[in-house]
Structure formats: C-alpha cells, structure tokens
N, C-alpha and C positions, 0 to 999 in steps of 0.2 A: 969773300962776300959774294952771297950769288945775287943776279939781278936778273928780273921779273921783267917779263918783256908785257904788255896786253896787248892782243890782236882782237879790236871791236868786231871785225868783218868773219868774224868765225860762221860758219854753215852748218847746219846740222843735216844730216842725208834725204831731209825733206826739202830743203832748199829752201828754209825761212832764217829769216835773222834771229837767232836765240836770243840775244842780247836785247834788240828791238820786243820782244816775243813779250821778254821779260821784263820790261817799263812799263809795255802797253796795260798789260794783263794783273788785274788784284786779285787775291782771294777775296772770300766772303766776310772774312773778322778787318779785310784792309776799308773795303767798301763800306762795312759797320763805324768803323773809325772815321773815316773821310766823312760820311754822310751824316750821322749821329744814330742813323738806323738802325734799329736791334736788325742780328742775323735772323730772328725768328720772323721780321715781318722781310726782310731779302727776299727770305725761302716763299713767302707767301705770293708774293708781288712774282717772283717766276712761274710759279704755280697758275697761277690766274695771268699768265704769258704778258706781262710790265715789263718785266725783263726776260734777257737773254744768257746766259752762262754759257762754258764748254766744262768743259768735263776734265780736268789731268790724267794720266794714268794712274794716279793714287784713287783715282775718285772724286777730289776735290773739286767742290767749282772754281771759278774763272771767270772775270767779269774785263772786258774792256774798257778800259778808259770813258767810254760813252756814256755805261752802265751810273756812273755818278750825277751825271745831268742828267740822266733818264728818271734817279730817284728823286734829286731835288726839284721837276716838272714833277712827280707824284704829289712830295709833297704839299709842294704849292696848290696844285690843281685841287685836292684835297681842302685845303683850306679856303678857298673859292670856294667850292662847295660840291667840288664832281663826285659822283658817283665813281666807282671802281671800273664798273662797265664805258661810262664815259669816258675816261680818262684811257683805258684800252681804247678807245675809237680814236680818241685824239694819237694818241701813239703809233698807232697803224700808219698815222699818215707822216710818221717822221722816220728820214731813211737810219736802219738799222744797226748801219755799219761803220756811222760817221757821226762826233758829235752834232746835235743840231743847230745850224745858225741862225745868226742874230735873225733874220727873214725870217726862216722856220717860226722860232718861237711868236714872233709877230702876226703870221696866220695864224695858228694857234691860239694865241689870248685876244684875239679882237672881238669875239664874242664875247666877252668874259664880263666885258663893262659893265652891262646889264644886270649877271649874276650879282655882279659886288654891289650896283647899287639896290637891286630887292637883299641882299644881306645887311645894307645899313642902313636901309627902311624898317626890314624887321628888328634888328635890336634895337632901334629906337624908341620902335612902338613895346619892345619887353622894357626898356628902361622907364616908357613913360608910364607903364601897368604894374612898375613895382610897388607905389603909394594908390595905387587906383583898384579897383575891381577886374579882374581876367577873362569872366563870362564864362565861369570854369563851371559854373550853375550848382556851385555847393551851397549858397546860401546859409552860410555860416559863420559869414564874416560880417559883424553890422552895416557895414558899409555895402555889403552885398544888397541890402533892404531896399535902399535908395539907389544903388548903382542897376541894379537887378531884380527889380522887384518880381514876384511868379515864376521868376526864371525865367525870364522874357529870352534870353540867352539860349537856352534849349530847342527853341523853335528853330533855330536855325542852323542845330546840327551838333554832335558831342563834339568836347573836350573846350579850350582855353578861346570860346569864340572871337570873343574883343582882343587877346592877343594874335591871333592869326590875322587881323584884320576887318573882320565886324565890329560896326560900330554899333553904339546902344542906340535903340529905338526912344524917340520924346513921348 
C-alpha cells in the first residue's frame, strides 16, 4: 500500500503559498454561486472598477476572498438606492486588499439613514396614490375631475406630480 504524505508549506518559485493562493482566490462562476450574482453582471461591476480580479495564466479571472463582501456592499448599496457612480465613490474608500471591517462598513452606511428614510416616505406616498389621483395630468380617470380638476397638476411641472410629492392645491 503506498502512503501519501501532504506537505501544506509547499513554495512555488515565486515564493507564495500555493495552497494558501488557492483558498484565498475564487473564479468568476465560484463568486456567482457564493454571491447569487450572474457572471454577467461580475463582469460588469469590474468593468465599471466595483471590483478587482487577476488574471490566471489560462486567462481566467480571480477574485479574492474580499471580492464577495465587495458584491454583497453593491448589492445592498444598490437597494438603499446608490447610484453605480456612488457606490464606486463609497468603495474607493475601503482598503482593497483586506475584507472590510465591521468600522469600515459603519462609516460607510452612516449616511444611508436618511436615504432609507426618503425611500419609505416615498412608497408610502405611492401606496397612498394607489386609490387616489397621481397628478399624472391625464384626466381620464373620473376621480381625476375632482382630484384634478384643469390639470391644476400640470402647472407645476410633468409626470406623477402628487406622487413625487406635490400636493393638490384647495
């Protein structure tokens, strides 16, 4: 019977830990799985510099361990309400090379209150204009008649004025 020795501390002629190399580091379809992210939007979010890869000798990308808190800060960030630009700016300021800590993310989302609460102001005001008039100035709806009579709505600029937050005039 032959027996198998493993030597973890093996070198590779660059002087990195292969072994360590190869925990740290996902492909692009591991990072899909881990994160639920399609590979198409990976690619995009590197593209638009969200993220970081390296390269294999095959070509393949290479994502760091980091590379997975980096998507699920997009995520989220995303659903807050950041823009892509935003959220590159927020990312800038988290170091690159290391996942981010509990602190990091805490400077980070301390602005954020605010956004969330103008986001559950505004669906509120869309839940309370789903029985109501929108001020969308079509005048086609009979409740339009009385909620909006002239388009009184119009004056004050296109599309859903009463749902962005205009109120109707007495």
């Amino acid at each position: 019977m032959m027996r198998v020795t493993v030597q973890p501390h093996l070198k590779s002629s660059g002087g990195c830990d292969l072994f360590a190399a190869m925990i740290t580091m996902f492909t692009i379809g591991d990072v899909a799985r881990r994160s639920g992210i399609a590979t198409s939007a990976l690619r995009f979010y590197e593209e638009r510099g969200l993220l970081i890869s390296e390269r294999a000798r095959s070509g393949h990308r290479r994502y760091p361990r980091a590379a997975l808190r980096r998507v699920a800060f997009i995520v989220f960030a995303q659903k807050v309400g950041l823009s892509l630009e935003e959220i590159a700016a927020e990312l800038a300021k988290l170091p690159p090379d290391r996942a981010p800590s509990g602190r990091d993310w805490e400077k980070l989302s301390a602005t954020w209150t605010a956004r969330i609460d103008q986001k559950i102001a505004e669906l509120q005001r869309l839940r309370a204009g789903l029985g109501e008039c929108i001020g969308c100035g079509c005048l086609s709806l009979d409740r339009c008649k009385l909620t909006n009579p002239q388009d009184r709505a119009s004056s004050r600029g296109s599309g859903p004025r009463y749902w962005i937050g205009d109120r109707p005039a007495d």
